[in-house]
C-alpha positions in Angstrom: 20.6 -0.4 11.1 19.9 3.2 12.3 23.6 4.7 11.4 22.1 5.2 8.1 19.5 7.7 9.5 23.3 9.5 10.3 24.1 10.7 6.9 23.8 14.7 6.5 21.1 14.8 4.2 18.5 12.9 6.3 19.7 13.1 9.7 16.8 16.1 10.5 14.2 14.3 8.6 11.3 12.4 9.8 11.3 9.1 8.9 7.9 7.6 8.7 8.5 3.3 8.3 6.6 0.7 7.4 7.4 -3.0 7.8 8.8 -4.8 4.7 8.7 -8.5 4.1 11.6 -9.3 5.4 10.7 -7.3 8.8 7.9 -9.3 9.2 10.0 -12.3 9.5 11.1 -11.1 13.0 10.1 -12.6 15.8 9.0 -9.5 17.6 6.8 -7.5 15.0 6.8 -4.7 17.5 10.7 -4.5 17.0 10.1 -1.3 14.9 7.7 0.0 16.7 9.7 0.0 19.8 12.6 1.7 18.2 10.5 5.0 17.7 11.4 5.7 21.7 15.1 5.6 20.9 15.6 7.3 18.0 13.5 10.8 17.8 13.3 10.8 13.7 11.9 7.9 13.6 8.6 7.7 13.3 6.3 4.2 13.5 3.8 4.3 15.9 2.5 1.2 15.0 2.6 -1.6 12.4 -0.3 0.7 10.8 -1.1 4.0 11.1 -2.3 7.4 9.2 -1.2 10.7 9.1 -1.9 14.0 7.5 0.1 16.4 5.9 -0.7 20.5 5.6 -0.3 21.7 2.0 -1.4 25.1 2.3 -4.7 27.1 1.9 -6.0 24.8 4.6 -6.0 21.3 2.5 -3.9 18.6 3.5 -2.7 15.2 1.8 -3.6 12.0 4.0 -1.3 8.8 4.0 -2.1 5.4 5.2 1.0 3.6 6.1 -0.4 0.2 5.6 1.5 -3.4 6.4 1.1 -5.2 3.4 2.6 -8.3 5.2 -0.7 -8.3 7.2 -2.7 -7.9 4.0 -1.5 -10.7 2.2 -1.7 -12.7 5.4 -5.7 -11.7 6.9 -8.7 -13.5 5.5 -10.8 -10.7 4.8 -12.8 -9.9 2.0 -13.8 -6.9 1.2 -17.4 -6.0 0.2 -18.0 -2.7 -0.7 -20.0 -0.3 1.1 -20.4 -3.0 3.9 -17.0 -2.4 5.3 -16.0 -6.2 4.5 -16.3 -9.7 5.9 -14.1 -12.2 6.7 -13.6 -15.2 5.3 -13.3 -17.8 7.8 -10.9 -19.8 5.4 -8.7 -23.0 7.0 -6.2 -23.0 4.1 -5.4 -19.6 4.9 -3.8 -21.2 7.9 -1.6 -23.7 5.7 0.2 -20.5 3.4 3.7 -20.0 3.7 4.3 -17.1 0.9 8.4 -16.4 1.2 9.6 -15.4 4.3 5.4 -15.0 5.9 4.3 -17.4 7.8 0.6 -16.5 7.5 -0.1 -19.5 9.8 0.5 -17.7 13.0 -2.8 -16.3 14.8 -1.7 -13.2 15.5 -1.2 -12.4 11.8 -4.1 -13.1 10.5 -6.1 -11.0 13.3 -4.2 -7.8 13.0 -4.6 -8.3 9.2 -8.4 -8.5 9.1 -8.5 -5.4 11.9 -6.1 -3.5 9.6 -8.1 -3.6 6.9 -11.3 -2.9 8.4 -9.6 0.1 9.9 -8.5 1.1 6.4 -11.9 0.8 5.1 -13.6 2.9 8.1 -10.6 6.3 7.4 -10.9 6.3 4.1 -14.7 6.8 4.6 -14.2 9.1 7.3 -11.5 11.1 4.9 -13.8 11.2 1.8 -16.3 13.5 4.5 -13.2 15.8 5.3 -13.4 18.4 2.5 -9.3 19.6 4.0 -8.1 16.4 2.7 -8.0 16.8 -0.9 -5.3 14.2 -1.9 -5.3 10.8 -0.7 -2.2 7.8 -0.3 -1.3 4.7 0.9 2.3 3.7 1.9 3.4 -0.2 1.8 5.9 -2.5 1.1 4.6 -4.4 -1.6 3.2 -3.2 -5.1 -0.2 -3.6 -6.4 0.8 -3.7 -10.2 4.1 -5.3 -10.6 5.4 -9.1 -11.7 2.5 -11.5 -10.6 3.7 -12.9 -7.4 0.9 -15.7 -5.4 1.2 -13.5 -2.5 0.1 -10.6 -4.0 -3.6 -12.1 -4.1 -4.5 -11.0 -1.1 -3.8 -6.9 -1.5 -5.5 -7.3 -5.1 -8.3 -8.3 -3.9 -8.8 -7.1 -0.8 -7.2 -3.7 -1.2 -7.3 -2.5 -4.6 -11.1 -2.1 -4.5 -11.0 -0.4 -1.7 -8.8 1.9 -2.8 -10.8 2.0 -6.1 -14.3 2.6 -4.1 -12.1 5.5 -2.6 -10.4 6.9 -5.8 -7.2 7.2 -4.0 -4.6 9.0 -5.5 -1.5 7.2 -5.0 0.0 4.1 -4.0 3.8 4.4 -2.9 5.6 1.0 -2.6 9.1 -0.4 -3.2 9.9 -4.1 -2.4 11.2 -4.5 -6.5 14.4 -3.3 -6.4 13.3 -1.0 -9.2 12.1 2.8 -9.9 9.2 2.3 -11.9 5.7 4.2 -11.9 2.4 2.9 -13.3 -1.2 4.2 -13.5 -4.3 2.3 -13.6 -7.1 4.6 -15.0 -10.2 4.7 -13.0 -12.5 4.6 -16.3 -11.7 1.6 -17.0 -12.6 0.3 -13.5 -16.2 -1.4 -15.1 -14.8 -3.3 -17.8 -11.9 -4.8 -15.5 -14.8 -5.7 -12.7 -16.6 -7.1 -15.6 -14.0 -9.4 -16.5 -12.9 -10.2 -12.8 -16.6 -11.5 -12.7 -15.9 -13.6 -16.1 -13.1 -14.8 -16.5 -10.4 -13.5 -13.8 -9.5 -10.9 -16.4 -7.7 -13.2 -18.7 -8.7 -11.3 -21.5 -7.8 -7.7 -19.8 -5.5 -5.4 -21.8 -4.2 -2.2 -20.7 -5.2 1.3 -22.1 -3.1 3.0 -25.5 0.3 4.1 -23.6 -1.0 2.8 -19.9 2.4 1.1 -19.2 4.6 3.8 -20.4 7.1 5.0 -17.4 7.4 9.0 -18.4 5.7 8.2 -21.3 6.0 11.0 -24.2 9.3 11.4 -23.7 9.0 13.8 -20.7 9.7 13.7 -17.0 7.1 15.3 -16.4 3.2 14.2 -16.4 0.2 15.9 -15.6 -3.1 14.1 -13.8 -6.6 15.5 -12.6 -7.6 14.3 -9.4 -9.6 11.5 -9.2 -8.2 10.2 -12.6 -6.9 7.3 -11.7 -4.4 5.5 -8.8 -1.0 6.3 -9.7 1.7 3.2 -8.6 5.1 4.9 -7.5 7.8 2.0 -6.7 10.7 3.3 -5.2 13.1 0.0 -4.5 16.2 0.7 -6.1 17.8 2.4 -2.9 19.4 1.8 0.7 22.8 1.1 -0.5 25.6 4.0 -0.4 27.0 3.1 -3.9 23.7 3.4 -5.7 
């Protein structure tokens, strides 16, 4: 698996992972981990983590790498400025989404700590006035085909991460390139309906779902304008 972390192009690089679904089908969910001692670019200290980046004049851009396999898995519910509860759901114990087996203890546990420790650094980040852009790392998308086992990060995560206007959300698991925004002005109307209906009769903003919309590769966003979805899953094979 690592020979591809051989190639001249990465082989200096820092490689900060995250697990993907089918990692997470492993019976050792540390396997990853433990590889950070044998191979110096590779970087996972855990199955979650943060770091942050310098980006001159003394600001930095903070990541969470965040295992989604945990989030679809936890029973936690998030509730706002309350840092979230969980719910103590039995059915939770009978999914199977895929290759997760979200009926294993261990899962569910880490998931709920994750995302309680998600909640308390994106507090302690929107007090850091260095930290000026904001990102989460994972394995599965947020805005994408609607898959059961997406549930979980929708409505767990996504308000979170709406609470926090983070800036982006970096995925792959499609084996696509696509990119998608989701406005945050339009975040009371879509709780509004959430409340309703389950946002049956949601509809997306004039040119939302455009990839490189205006016929230009390049775009141009304020900060704080909304959570930009960047999936990068089209890679990992040397003929691509």
């Amino acid at each position: 698996m690592m020979k591809v972390f051989d190639k001249p192009h990465i082989k200096d690089l820092y490689i900060y992972a995250i697990r993907g679904n089918h990692d997470c089908a492993a019976l050792d969910p540390y396997f990853e981990v433990n590889i950070t001692k044998r191979y110096p670019n590779w970087r996972m200290p855990d199955l979650y983590y943060s770091r942050t980046f310098d980006i001159g004049n003394g600001k930095k851009y903070g990541a969470l790498f965040i295992d989604t396999c945990l989030a679809i898995c936890a029973n936690f519910s998030y509730a706002g400025n309350s840092g979230g509860q969980l719910l103590l759901s039995p059915e939770m114990h009978r999914l199977k989404f895929g290759v997760l087996n979200c009926s294993d203890p261990f899962t569910i546990e880490k998931g709920n700590e994750m995302y309680t420790w998600v909640n308390a650094t994106l507090d302690a980040w929107a007090k850091d006035s260095s930290i000026v852009w904001t990102s989460t790392v994972q394995h599965h998308p947020l805005f994408s085909k609607w898959w059961a086992d997406y549930v979980n990060i929708t409505s767990n995560l996504l308000p979170m991460l709406i609470d926090h206007k983070v800036d982006f959300y970096l995925n792959g698991h499609e084996h696509d390139l696509t990119y998608a925004y989701y406005p945050y002005s339009q975040v009371p109307s879509l709780l509004e309906e959430l409340s309703i209906d389950g946002a049956s009769s949601y509809t997306c903003g004039l040119n939302q779902e455009l990839f490189f919309g205006y016929n230009t590769r390049y775009s141009e966003f304020s900060k704080g304008e909304a959570l930009h979805q960047i999936t990068t899953g089209a890679g990992a094979n040397d003929h691509t």
